[in-house]
TIVOMI-358679 format. One line per 5 residues: number of its first residue (from 0); for each residue x, y, z of C-alpha. Coordinates in nm, 2 decimals. Example, Ala and Ser with C-alpha at 12.3 -4.5 7.8 and 13.67 -1.06 7.14 Angstrom:
<dofis>
0> 1.23/-0.45/0.78 | 1.37/-0.11/0.71 $
</dofis>
This chain:
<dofis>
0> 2.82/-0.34/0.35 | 2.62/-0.18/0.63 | 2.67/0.22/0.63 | 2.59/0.53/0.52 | 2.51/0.72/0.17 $
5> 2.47/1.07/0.11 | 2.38/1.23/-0.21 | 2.31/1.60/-0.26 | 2.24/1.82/-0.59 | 2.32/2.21/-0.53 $
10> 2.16/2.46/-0.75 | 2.25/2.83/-0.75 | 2.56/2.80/-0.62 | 2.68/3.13/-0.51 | 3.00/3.05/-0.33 $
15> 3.37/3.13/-0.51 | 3.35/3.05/-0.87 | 3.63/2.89/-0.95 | 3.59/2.61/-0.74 | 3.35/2.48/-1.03 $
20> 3.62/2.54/-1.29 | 3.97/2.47/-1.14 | 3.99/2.07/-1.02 | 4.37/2.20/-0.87 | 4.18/2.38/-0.63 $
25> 3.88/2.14/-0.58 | 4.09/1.86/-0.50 | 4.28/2.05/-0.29 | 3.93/2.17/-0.09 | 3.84/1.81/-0.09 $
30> 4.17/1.65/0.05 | 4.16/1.92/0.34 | 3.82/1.87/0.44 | 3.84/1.45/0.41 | 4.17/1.46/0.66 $
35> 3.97/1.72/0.89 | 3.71/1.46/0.92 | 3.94/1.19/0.95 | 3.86/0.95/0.68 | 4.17/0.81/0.50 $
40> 4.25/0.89/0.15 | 4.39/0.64/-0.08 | 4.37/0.78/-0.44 | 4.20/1.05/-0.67 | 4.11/1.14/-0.99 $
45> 4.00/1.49/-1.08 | 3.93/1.62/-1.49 | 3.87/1.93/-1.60 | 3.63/1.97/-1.88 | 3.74/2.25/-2.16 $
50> 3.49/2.47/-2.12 | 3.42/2.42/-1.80 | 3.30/2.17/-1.49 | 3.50/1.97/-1.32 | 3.44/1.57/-1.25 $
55> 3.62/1.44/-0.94 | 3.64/1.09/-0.70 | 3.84/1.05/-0.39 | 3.93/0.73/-0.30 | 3.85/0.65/0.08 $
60> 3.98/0.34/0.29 | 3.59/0.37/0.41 | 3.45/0.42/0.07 | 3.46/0.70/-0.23 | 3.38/1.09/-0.23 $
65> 3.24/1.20/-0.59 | 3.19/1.55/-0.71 | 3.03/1.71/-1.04 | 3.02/2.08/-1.12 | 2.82/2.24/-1.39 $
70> 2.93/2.60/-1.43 | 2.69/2.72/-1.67 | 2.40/2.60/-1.46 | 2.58/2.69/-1.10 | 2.51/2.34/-1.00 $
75> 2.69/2.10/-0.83 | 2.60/1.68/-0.75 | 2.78/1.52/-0.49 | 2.80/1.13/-0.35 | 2.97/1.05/-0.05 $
80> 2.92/0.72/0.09 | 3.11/0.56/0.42 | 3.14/0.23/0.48 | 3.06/0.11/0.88 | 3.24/-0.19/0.93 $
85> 3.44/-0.14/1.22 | 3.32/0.20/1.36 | 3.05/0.42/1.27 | 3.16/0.68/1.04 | 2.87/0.87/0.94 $
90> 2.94/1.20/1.12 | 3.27/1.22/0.94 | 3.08/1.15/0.62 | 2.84/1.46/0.69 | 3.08/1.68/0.81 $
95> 3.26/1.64/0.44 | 2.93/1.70/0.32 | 2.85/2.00/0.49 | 3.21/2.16/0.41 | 3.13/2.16/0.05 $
100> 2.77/2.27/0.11 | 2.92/2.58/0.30 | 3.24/2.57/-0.01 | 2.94/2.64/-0.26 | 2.67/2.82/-0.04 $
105> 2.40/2.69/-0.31 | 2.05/2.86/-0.29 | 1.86/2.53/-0.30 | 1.95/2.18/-0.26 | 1.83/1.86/-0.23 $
110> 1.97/1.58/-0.01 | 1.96/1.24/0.13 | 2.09/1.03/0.38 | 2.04/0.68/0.26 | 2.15/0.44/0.57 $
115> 2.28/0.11/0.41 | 2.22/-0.11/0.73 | 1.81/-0.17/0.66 | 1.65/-0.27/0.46 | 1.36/0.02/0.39 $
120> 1.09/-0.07/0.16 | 0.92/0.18/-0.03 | 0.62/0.21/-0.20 | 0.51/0.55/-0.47 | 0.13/0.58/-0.48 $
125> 0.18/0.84/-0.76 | 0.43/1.07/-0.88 | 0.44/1.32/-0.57 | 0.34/1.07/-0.27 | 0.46/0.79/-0.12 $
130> 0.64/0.57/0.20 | 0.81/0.31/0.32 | 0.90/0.07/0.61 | 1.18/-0.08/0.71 | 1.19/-0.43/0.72 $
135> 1.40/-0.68/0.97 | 1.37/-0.97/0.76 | 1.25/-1.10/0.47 | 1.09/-1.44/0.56 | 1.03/-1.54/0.24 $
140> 1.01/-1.42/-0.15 | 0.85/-1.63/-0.49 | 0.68/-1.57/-0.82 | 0.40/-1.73/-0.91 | 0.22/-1.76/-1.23 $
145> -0.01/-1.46/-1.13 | 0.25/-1.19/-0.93 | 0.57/-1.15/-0.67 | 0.50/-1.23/-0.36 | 0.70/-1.16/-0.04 $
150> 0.68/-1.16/0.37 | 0.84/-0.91/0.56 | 0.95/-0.92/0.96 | 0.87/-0.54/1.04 | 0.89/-0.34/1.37 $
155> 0.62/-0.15/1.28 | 0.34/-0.40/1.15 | 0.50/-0.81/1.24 | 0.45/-1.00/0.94 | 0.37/-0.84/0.66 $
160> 0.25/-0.94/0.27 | 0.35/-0.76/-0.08 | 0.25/-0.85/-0.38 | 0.42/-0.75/-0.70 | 0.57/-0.50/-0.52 $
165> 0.28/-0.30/-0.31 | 0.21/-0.32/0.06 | -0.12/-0.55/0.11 | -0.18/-0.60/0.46 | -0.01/-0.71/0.80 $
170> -0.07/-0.89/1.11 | -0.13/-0.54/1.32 | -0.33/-0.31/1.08 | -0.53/-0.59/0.86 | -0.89/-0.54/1.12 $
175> -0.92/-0.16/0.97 | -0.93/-0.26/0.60 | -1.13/-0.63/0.66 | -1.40/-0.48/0.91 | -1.45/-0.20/0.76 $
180> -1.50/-0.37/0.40 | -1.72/-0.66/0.55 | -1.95/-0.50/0.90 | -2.13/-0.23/0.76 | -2.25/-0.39/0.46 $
185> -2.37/-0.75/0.68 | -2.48/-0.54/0.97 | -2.70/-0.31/0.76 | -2.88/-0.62/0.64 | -3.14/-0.79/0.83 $
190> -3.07/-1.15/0.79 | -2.76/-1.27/0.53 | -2.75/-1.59/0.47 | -2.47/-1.64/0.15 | -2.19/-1.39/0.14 $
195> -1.95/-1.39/-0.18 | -1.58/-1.27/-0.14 | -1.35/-1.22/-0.47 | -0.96/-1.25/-0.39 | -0.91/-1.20/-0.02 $
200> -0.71/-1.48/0.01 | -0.54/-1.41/0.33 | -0.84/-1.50/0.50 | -0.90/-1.20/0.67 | -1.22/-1.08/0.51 $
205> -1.39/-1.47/0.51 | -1.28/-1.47/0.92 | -1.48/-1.13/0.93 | -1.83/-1.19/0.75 | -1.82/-1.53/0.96 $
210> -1.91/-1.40/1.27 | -2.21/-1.29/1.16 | -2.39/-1.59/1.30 | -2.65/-1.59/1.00 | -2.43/-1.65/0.72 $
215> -2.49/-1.99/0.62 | -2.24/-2.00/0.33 | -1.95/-1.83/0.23 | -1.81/-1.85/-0.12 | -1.44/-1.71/-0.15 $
220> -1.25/-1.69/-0.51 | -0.92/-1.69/-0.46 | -0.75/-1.63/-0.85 | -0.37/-1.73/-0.68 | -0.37/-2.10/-0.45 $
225> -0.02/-1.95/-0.35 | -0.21/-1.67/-0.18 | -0.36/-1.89/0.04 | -0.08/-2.15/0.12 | 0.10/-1.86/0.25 $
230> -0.15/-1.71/0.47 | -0.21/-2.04/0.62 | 0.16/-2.08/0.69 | 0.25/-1.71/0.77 | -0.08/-1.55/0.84 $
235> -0.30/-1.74/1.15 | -0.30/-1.37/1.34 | -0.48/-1.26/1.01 | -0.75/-1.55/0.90 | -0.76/-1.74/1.32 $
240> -0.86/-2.07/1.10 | -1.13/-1.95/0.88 | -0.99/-2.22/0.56 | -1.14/-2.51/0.85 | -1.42/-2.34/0.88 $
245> -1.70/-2.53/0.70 | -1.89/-2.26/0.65 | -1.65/-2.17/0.40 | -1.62/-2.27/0.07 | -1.31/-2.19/-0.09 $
250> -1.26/-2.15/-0.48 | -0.90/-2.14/-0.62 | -1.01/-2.02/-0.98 | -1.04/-1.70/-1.20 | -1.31/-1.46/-1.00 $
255> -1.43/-1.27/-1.29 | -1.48/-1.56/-1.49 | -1.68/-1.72/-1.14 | -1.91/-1.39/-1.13 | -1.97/-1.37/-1.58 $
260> -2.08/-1.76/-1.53 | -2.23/-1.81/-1.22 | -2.62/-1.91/-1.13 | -2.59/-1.89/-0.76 | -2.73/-1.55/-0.59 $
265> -2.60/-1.39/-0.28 | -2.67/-1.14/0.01 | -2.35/-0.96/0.03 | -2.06/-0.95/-0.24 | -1.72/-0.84/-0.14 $
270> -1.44/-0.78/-0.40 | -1.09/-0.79/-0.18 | -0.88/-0.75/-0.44 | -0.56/-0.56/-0.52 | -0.45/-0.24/-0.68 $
275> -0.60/-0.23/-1.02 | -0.29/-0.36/-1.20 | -0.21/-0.74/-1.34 | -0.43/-0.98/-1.33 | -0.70/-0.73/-1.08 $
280> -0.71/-0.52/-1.42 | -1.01/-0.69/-1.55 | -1.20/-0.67/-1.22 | -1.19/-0.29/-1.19 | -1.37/-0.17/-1.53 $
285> -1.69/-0.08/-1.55 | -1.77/-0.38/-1.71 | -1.72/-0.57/-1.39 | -1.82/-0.30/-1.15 | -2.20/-0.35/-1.16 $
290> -2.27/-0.48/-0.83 | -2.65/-0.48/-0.82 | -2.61/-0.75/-1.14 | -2.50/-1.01/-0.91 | -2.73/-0.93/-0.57 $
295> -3.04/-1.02/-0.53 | -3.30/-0.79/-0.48 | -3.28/-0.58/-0.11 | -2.93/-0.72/-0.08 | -2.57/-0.50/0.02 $
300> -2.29/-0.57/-0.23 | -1.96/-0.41/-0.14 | -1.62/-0.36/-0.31 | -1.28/-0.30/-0.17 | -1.24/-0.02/-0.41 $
305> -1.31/0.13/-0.76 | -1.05/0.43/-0.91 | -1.24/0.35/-1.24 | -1.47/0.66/-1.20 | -1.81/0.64/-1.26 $
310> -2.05/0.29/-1.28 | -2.29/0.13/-1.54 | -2.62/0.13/-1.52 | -2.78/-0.16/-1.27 | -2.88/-0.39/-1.59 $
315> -3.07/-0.66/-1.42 | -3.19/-0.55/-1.07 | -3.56/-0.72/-1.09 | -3.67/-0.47/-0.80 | -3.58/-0.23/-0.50 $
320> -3.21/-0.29/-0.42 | -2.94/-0.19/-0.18 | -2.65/-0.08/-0.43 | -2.25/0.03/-0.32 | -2.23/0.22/-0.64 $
325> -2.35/0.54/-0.74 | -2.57/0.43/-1.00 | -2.90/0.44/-1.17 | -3.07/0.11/-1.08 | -3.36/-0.06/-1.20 $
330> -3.59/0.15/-0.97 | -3.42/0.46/-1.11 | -3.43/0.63/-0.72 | -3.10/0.50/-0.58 | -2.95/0.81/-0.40 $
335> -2.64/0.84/-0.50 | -2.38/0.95/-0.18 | -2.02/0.80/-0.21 | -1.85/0.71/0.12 | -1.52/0.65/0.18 $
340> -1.43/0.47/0.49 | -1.08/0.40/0.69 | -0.87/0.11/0.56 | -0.54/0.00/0.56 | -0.41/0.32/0.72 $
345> -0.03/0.41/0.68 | 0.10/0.07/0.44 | -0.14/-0.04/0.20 | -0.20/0.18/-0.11 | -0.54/0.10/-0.06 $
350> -0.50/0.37/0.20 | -0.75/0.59/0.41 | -0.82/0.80/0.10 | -0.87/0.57/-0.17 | -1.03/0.23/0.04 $
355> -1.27/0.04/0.09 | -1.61/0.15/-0.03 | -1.86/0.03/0.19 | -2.26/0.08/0.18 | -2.19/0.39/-0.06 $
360> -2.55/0.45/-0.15 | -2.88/0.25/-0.05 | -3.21/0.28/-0.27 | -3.47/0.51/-0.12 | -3.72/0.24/-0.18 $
365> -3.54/-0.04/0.02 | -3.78/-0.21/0.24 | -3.52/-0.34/0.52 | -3.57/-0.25/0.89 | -3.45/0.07/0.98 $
370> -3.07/0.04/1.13 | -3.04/0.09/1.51 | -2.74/0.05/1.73 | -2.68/-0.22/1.96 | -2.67/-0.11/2.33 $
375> -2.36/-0.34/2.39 | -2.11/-0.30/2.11 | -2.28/0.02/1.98 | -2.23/-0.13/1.64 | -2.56/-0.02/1.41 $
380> -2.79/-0.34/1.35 | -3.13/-0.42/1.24 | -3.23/-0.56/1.64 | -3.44/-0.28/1.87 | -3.32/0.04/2.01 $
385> -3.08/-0.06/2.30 | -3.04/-0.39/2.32 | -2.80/-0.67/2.35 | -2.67/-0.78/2.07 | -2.71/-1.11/1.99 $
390> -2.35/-1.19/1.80 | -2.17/-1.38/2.07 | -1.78/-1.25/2.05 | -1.82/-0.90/1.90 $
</dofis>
């Protein structure tokens, strides 16, 4: 039931002593300070261990009080929770809190107030860092035979899509993450014709490289069908129609098996894929991070990111190529500057630290145009100094 849950562990208690030894005298702290905050007390229990520490729960018409003591470690835990069915009773639940916090004066403590009335999300990118967001509703929640998948109703973001558990893009922040994993690489080349795109099966990075009016072809494989049936249901804000597009051809199969078997070349190769965990594993190795082994020669692969650390060698680049990775291709003169841009700021753990990689480093002997900047959108492309640019909608 909707309310409110505190829990707090006090360390160095320096307050009187025997209140961690003598559960007469705690019980008889707690039951004054519960009445003071006008709560209403149905029962107790309080034991006291030989030796020492006390173990202690109250009883509440709105809930429970629960107290630990640890005498030899001058510690103390405490859980009181409040239930807000009829009236809000949250600063009564505090005030107990903060009686016993001034009871045991402790040095250091940790505490939280966990509201019971939304439903928070949260995600841990490691051990030390993390967030969450709150959502109004979930919308709608299945397993496939790949991963979990679930839509959210948020405030902050409208729609929004996890998979197994980790935030992977929404209706109001997906443009940072899909234009900045799909423009700079197809703007920094002259003329692409055939764009490849592993995973990104929301849509969102296909609707992007498609408004480059030169792209001819655009090959997207999608490992999950579900994926797809749910952006097209849930997520039109994100793709605006791209799976109609016949530009688009749309693969529902394994990507890295596509990519180890496939004869077809391309001039851009995005991998939109998730964190590198469950089936995404095998994509994120250096055995599958080589993208010069699938470009053809002069051309931009990209990748949405690579925590692998380090690259293989480029093993069959026949000549000069533009490379994303940090490597030593065929040409041996690729100059090696990693770049990180902005993507997916504030949800996705794919955040503006660890994104997408775009052009990361191009060979010194590429023969491409030099890259100017548009006069109207001021976004860099291959056209003269100043001028309009010729992509209608950008």
């Amino acid at each position: 039931m909707d309310g409110l849950h505190v829990v707090a562990n006090l360390y160095r208690c320096r307050g009187n002593a025997r209140y961690l030894t003598d559960a007469a005298e705690l019980r008889r702290f707690c039951h004054d300070s519960i009445n003071r905050a006008g709560l209403t007390i149905l029962g107790d229990l309080f034991h006291e261990f030989d030796g020492g520490g006390v173990t202690g729960t109250v009883v509440l018409a709105e809930s429970h009080l629960a107290v630990h003591t640890w005498p030899e470690l001058q510690s103390v835990s405490l859980d009181v929770y409040v239930c807000n069915y009829t009236q809000d009773n949250s600063a009564k639940a505090r005030q107990v809190v903060t009686d016993l916090m001034e009871l045991f004066r402790p040095e250091e403590h940790v505490q939280h107030d966990v509201p019971r009335d939304k439903r928070l999300m949260y995600e841990s990118l490691n051990g030390d860092y993390g967030f969450f967001l709150r959502s109004s509703k979930l919308i709608e929640s299945s397993k496939t035979r790949f991963q979990d998948l679930e839509i959210h109703e948020t405030p902050q973001f409208g729609k929004l899509f996890r998979l197994d558990g980790c935030f992977m893009t929404s209706e109001r922040e997906e443009f940072v993450y899909h234009e900045t994993l799909i423009h700079p690489a197809l703007t920094a080349h002259p003329s692409p014709k055939r764009a490849l795109v592993i995973g990104g099966g929301d849509g969102g990075a296909a609707e992007e490289a498609l408004k480059h009016p030169s792209i001819e072809q655009l090959v997207m494989v999608e490992l999950d069908g579900k994926v797809v049936e749910i952006a097209r249901e849930h997520f039109g804000a994100i793709h605006r129609g791209v799976f109609d597009n016949p530009k688009l051809k749309l693969l529902i199969e394994d990507g890295l098996k596509y990519l180890a078997e496939t004869k077809e070349k391309f001039d851009s190769i995005a991998l939109d894929l998730p964190d590198p965990i469950g089936p995404a594993t095998a994509l994120l190795p250096q055995a599958a991070c080589s993208p010069c082994t699938w470009a053809r020669p002069g051309r931009v692969p990209t990748e949405s990111r690579c925590s692998m650390g380090g690259w293989p060698k480029c093993s069959r680049s026949p000549g000069p190529t533009r490379c994303s990775s940090p490597c030593t291709a065929a040409c041996g003169r690729c100059a090696p500057a990693r770049t990180r841009p902005t993507s997916r700021p504030s949800i996705a753990r794919r955040s503006i630290f660890e994104s997408a990689t775009a052009v990361s480093a191009i060979c010194s002997t590429t023969t491409a145009p030099p890259i100017r900047r548009c006069s109207r959108c001021r976004i860099s492309c291959a056209n003269s100094p100043w001028t309009p640019c010729p992509s209608p909608g950008w």
